[in-house]
N, C-alpha and C positions, 0 to 999 in steps of 0.2 A: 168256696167255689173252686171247682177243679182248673188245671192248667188249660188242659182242653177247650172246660168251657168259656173260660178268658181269652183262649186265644180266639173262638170264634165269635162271642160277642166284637171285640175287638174287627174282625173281619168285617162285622155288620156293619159294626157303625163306621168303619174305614169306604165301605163300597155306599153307605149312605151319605156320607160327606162328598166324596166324587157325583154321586146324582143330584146332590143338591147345590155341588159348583156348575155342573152342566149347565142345569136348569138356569142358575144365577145367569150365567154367560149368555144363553141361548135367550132369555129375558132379556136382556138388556140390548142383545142382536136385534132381538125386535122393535125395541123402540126407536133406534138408530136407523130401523129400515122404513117402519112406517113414516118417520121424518123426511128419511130421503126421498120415499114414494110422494108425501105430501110438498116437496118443494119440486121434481120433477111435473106433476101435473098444474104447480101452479104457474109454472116459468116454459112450461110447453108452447105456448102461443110467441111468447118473448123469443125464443130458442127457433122455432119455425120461423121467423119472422127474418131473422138473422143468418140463416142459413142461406134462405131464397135471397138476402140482397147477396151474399157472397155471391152466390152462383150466379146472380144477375149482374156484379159488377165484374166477376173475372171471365165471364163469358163460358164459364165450366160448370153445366149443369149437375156435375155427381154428385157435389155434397148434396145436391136436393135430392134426387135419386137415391143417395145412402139414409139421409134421413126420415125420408120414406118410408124405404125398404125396413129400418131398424124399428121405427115403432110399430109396421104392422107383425114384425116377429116378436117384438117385446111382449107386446099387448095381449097377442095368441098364447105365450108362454105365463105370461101371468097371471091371467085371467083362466087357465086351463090348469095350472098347477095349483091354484086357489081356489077352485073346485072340486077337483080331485082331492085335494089337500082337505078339504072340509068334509067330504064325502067318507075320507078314511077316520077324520077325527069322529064322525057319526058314530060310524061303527065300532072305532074302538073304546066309546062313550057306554053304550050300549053293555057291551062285552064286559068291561070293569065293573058296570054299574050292577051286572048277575051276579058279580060277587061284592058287593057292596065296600067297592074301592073307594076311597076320599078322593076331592081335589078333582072330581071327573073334569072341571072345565079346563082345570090345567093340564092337564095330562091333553083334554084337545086343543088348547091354543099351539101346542108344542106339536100338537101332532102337524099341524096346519105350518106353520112354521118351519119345523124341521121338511115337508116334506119339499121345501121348494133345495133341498142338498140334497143332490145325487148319490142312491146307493148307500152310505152311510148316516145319513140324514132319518131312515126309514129304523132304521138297526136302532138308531139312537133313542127317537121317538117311542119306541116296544120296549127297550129295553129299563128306561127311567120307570114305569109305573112297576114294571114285574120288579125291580130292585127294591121299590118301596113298599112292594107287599111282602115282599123276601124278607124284609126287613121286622114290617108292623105285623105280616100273620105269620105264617111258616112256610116251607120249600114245597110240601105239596100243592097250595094253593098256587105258590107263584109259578111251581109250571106247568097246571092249570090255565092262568091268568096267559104262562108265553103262550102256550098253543096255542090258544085262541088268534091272539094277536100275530103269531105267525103266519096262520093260517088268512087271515085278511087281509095281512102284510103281500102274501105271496099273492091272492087274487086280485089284488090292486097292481102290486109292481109287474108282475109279470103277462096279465090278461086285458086289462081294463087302461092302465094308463099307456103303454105300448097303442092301443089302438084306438086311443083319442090322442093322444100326442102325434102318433103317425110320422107324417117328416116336417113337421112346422118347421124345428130346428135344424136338422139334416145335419148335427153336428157328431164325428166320430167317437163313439164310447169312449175307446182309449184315450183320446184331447179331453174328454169332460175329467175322465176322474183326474189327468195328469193336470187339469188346472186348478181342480178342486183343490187337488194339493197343492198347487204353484198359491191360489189365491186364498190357500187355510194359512199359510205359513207369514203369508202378508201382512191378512187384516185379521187373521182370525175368523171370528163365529161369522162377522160380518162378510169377511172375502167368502166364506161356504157358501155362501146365500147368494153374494153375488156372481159367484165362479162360472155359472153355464150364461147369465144373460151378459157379463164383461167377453166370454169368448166369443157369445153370438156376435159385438160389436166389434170387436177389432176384424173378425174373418167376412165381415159385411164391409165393412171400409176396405181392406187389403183386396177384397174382390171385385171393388171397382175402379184398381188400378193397373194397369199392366204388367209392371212391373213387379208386382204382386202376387200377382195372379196364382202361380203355380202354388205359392205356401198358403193362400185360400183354401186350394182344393183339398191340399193335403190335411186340412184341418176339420174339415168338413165328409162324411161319409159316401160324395159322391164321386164317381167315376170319372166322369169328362168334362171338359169345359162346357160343354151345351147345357150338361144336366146343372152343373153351377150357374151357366145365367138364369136359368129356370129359377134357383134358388133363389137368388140376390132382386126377383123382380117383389116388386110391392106385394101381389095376393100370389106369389109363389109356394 
């Protein structure tokens, strides 16, 4: 066997080991979140319960008003990114499966999963199966297999999820991805995931305080404090 072709087996199986650490990580992000999903909804009534005596014993009704305000944006973003999120694993289900790719459920758990990380979460998702066909068949297939997936990628991120997301969040691009990485560097796979619903909490708290107020705004994509209380109300 030539130098050449050692070197670039060697490249395969090196870009195959990185997809298949992703995966590991991004696996394992998931079960760590469905846990935390599953002990938040079981400790929500306990946590509601607790909030209202605060407010009721300091005579300061915001914690109830934030707590509120947070689950009806949590809930809209979860519940919306986990459709969408489903919606895009459909199709790039579909898509792999005209070329008769392995593993199609994994390739959509990941889709669903990674889609709740902004931006790079989408790249990542596309990019793990085309690396494993790059791998298992040849380079024409796999960029074959991108377009596709690019081209769904693009109809999702830029047409479809824009205008069902709309401004539930109201949170500035440039804060998401800068938390992204504030909260990749953290926790890792798990802070990606959690990066946009941890910023929606702290700029929902900070906005119900005064003295707060101004770094709210600026974290957030809207203009004036009017359009901010607009934000921070329950069905805002």
């Amino acid at each position: 066997m030539s130098a050449d072709a050692l070197l670039s087996d060697g490249m395969l199986a090196s870009g195959a080991m990185t997809a298949l650490g992703i995966t590991t990580n991004t696996l394992a992000g998931m079960v760590l979140i469905l846990f935390l999903i599953l002990l938040m909804l079981t400790e929500a009534d306990d946590w509601h319960a607790k909030i209202t005596a605060v407010a009721a014993k300091g005579g300061d009704r915001r914690w109830l008003d934030i707590g509120r305000s947070v689950g009806e944006k949590f809930r809209a973003y979860f519940t919306l990114r986990l459709i969408l999120g489903t919606l895009t694993a459909a199709l790039y289900m579909v898509w792999l499966a005209i070329f008769g790719v392995d593993y199609l459920v994994l390739w959509g758990l990941l889709a669903v999963l990674l889609n709740f990380i902004p931006t790079v979460g989408s790249i990542v998702a596309g990019a793990l199966p085309v690396a494993y066909v790059l791998v298992t068949r040849d380079a024409g297939m796999a960029a074959l297999v991108a377009g596709g997936l690019l081209v769904i990628e693009q109809i999702m991120g830029n047409f479809i999820d824009p205008k069902v997301m709309g401004k539930r969040l109201s949170i500035s691009p440039l804060v998401v991805l800068l938390s992204l990485l504030f909260w990749s560097l953290l926790w890792g796979m798990v802070g990606a995931i959690l990066a946009v619903p941890m910023t929606v909490l702290i700029t929902m708290v900070m906005a119900h305080f005064r003295e707060l107020r101004p770094a709210a705004l600026l974290l957030t994509d809207q203009t004036s404090f009017a359009e901010l209380d607009h934000y921070i109300e329950p069905n805002g």
